[in-house]
Every structure is written in structure tokens, then in C-alpha cells.
N, C-alpha and C positions, 0 to 999 in steps of 0.2 A: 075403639080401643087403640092405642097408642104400644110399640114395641120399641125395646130401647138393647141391644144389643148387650152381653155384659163382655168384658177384658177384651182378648183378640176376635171375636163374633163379629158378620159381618150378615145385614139380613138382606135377601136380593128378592128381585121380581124378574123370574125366567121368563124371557123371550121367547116368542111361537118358536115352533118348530118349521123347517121351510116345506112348504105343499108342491113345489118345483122346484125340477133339477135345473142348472143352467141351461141344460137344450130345450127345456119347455116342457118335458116328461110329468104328469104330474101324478103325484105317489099317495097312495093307498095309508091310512095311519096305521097300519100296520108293519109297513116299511118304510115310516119316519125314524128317524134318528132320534132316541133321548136328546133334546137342545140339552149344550153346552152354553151358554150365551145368556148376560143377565145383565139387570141393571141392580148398581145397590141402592138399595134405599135408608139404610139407616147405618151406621158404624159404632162400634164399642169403643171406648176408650183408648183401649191397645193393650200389648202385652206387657207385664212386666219383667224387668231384668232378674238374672240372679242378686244385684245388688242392690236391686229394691226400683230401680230407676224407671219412669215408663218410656212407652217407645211407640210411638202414635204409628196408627196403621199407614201402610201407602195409600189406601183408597178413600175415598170419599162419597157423599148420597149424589146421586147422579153420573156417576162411573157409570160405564158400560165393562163387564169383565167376561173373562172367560175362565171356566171352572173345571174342573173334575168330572169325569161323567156320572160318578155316582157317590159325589160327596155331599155332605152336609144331611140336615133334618128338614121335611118338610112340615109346613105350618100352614095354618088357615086362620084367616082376619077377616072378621067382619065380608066371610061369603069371597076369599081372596086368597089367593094361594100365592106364598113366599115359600125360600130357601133360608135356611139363617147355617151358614159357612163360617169355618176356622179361615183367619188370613192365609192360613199355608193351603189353602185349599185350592185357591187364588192362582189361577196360571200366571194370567194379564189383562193388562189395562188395555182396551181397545180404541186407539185413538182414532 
């Protein structure tokens, strides 16, 4: 099944969560952090202006971004679990 994002919607694939700390500590899933961190995989068209104009989102399929910790809806694809996110949900682009 195919998702297609509608107006400012942005549909991602969150990235694990990290099992190590930088010093090598490695942590319980109980005291992982909800991941912020995702890749988008599909884009909506973008938002429209008040004057009817569209206005293409900054992102793209294949971003890597950084989100909100508890924004958006979560979904399930063919046994797959996505985020589908408003663009202002959207911290940044992770270059």
C-alpha cells in the first residue's frame, strides 16, 4: 500500500532509539529516550497561502530531520511503523 501525504503532511520512518551512551554505558529500554530523529519518506504537496498560492515544503523523501518529541500520528504500513507530521512540526534538516 502506497501513502501519499495530503497539503503541509510530511510521512517519516523514526530512527532507533540509541542502546549507548557516548561513554559506552549501555541503557535499559526503559531509560531510552522517545527518538527525535527520522527520515522522511514521502511529502504532501505543501501548504496553501491565504491568497490561494502554494508554498512547497522545505523537505524532501530522504531528509533526515529532527522533530518534536511528541508530535504527529503514528501509522502502520504493511507491518511498518511511520510518523506522518505537520511541516511546523519539523525542528530540522540534519545535514
Amino acid at each position: 500500500m502506497k501513502i501519499q501525504p495530503l497539503a503541509d503532511r510530511i510521512m517519516v520512518k523514526v530512527l532507533e532509539a540509541k542502546e549507548k551512551t557516548k561513554g559506552g554505558i549501555v541503557l535499559p529500554d526503559s531509560a531510552q529516550e522517545k527518538p527525535q530523529e527520522a527520515e522522511v519518506i514521502a511529502v504532501g504537496k505543501g501548504k496553501v497561502s491565504d491568497d490561494g498560492k502554494a508554498i512547497a515544503p522545505e523537505v524532501k523523501a530522504g531528509d533526515k530531520v529532527l522533530f518534536g518529541k511528541y508530535s504527529g500520528t503514528e501509522i502502520t504500513v504493511d507491518e511498518n511503523d511511520y510518523l506522518i507530521l505537520k511541516e511546523e512540526d519539523i525542528l530540522a534538516i540534519v545535514k
